[in-house]
C-alpha positions in Angstrom: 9.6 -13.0 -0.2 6.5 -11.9 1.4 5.1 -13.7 4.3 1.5 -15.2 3.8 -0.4 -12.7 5.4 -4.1 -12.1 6.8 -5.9 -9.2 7.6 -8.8 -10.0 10.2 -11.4 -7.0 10.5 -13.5 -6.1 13.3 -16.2 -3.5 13.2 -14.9 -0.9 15.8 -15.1 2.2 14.1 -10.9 2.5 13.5 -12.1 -0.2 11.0 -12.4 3.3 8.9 -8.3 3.3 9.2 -8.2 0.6 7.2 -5.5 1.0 4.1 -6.8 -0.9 1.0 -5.4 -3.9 0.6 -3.7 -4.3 -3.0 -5.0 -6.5 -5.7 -2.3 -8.7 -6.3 -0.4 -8.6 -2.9 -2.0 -12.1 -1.9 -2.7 -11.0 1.1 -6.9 -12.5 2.5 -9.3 -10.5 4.1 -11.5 -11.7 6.9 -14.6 -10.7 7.7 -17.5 -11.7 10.3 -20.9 -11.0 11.1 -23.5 -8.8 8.9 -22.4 -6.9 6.1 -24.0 -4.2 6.6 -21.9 -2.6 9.4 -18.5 -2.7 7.3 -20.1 -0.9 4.6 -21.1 1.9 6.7 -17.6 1.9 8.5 -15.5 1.4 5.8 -17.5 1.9 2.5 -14.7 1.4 0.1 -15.8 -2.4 0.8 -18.9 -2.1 -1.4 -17.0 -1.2 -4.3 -14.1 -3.2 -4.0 -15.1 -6.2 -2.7 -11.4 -6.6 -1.1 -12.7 -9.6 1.2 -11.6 -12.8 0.1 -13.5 -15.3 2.7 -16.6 -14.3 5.2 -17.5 -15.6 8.2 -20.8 -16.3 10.6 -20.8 -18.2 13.8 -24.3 -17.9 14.2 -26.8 -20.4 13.8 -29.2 -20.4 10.5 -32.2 -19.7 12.9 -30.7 -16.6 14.8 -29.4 -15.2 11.6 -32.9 -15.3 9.7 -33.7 -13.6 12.8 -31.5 -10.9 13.7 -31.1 -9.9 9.5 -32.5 -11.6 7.3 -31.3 -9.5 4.4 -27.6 -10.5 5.7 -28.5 -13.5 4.8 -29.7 -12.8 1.7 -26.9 -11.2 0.8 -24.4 -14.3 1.7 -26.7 -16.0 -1.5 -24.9 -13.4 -4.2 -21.5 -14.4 -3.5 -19.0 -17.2 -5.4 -16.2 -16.2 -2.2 -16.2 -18.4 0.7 -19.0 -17.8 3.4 -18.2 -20.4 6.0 -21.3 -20.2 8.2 -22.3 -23.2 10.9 -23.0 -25.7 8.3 -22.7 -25.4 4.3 -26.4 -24.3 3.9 -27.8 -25.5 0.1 -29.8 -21.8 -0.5 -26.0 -20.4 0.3 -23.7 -21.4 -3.1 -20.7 -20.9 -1.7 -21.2 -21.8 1.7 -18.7 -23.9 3.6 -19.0 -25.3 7.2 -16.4 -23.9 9.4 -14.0 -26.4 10.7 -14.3 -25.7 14.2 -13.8 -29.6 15.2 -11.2 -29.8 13.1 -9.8 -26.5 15.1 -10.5 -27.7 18.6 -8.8 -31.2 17.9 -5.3 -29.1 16.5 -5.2 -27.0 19.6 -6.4 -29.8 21.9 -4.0 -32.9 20.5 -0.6 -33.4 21.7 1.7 -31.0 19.0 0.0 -27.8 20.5 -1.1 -28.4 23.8 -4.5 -27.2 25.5 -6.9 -25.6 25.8 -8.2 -26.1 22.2 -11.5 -25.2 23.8 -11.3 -20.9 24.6 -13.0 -19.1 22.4 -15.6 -16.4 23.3 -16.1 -14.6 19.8 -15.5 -14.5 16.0 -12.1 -12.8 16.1 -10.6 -16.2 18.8 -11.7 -18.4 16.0 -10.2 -16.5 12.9 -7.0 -16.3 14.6 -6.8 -19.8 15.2 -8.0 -21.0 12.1 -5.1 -19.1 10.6 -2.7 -20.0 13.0 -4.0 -23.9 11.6 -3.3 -22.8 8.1 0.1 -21.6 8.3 -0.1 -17.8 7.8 2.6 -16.1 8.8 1.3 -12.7 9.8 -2.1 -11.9 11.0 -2.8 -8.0 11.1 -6.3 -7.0 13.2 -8.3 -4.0 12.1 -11.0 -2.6 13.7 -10.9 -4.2 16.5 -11.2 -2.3 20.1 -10.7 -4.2 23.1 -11.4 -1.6 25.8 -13.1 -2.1 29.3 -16.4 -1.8 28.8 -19.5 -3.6 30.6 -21.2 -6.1 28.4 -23.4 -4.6 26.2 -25.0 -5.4 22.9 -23.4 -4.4 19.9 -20.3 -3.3 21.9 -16.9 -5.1 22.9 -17.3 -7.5 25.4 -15.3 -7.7 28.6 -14.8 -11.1 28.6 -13.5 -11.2 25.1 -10.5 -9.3 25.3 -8.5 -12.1 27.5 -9.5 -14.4 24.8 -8.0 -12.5 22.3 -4.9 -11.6 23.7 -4.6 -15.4 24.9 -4.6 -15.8 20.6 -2.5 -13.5 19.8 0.1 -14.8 22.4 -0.3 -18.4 20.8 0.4 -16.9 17.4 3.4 -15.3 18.3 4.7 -18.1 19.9 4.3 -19.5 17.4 7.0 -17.1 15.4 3.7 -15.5 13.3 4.2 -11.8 13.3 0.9 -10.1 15.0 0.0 -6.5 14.5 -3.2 -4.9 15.6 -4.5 -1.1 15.2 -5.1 1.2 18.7 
């Protein structure tokens, strides 16, 4: 039997590593942020569509802002988009449950903090850590010292991340992640 598996991509460029995921494997696809960065990176996403739920953080006004056409593009789609809030002009949008998150990991069956997350990738991780997957694979994701600059890893993320992955695998979920 195959454990219920995620993949979560990031957009450093071993994103291009990637293997395909396979059709029927059941395995979900995670991805964040504007679209238009994975399709440069790893362009087999255009044709296949291999994502099975999206996700942006951001609020509506900052997206509208930053790309527009992004948003657009969340309009098209009958796959989960969970954005800030389910917007009406997005079908399939879906609020992301990030009360719901914070009051799991806060409350008395998992301890604190339920409260650390600095970017996208802290909240996917704990979201599926919430719904009971059993392995959570990270691709594209590179987590080196850097200073903080746009468009580039964040210092300050990477102890956030690592803090998830520990909680995962204490968990028992198997955690793999791409160099």
């Amino acid at each position: 039997m195959s454990k219920k598996t995620v993949r979560i991509y990031g957009l450093a460029v071993n994103i291009a590593n990637t293997p395909p995921v396979i059709s029927d494997s059941g395995v979900e696809v995670w991805i964040s942020n504007h679209h238009r960065g994975y399709y440069s990176r790893l362009p087999r996403l255009r044709e296949t569509n291999e994502w099975t739920r999206w996700f942006n953080l951001h609020s509506q006004e900052y997206m509208l802002k930053a790309y527009p056409k992004g948003y657009e593009w969340y309009k098209q789609w009958n796959k989960p988009i969970y954005l800030r809030h389910a917007y009406p002009d997005i079908p399939s949008s879906r609020e992301f449950p990030r009360k719901a998150i914070q009051d799991y990991f806060g409350g008395p069956q998992m301890g604190s903090p339920g409260r650390y997350f600095t970017f996208t990738g802290a909240w996917l991780t704990a979201l599926a850590i919430m719904e009971g997957f059993e392995r959570i694979e990270f691709w594209g994701f590179r987590l080196a010292d850097k200073p903080a600059k746009p468009h580039e890893c964040y210092k300050f993320e990477r102890p956030c991340f690592w803090y998830w992955v520990k909680r995962a695998r204490d968990l028992g979920i198997e955690v793999t992640y791409q160099k």
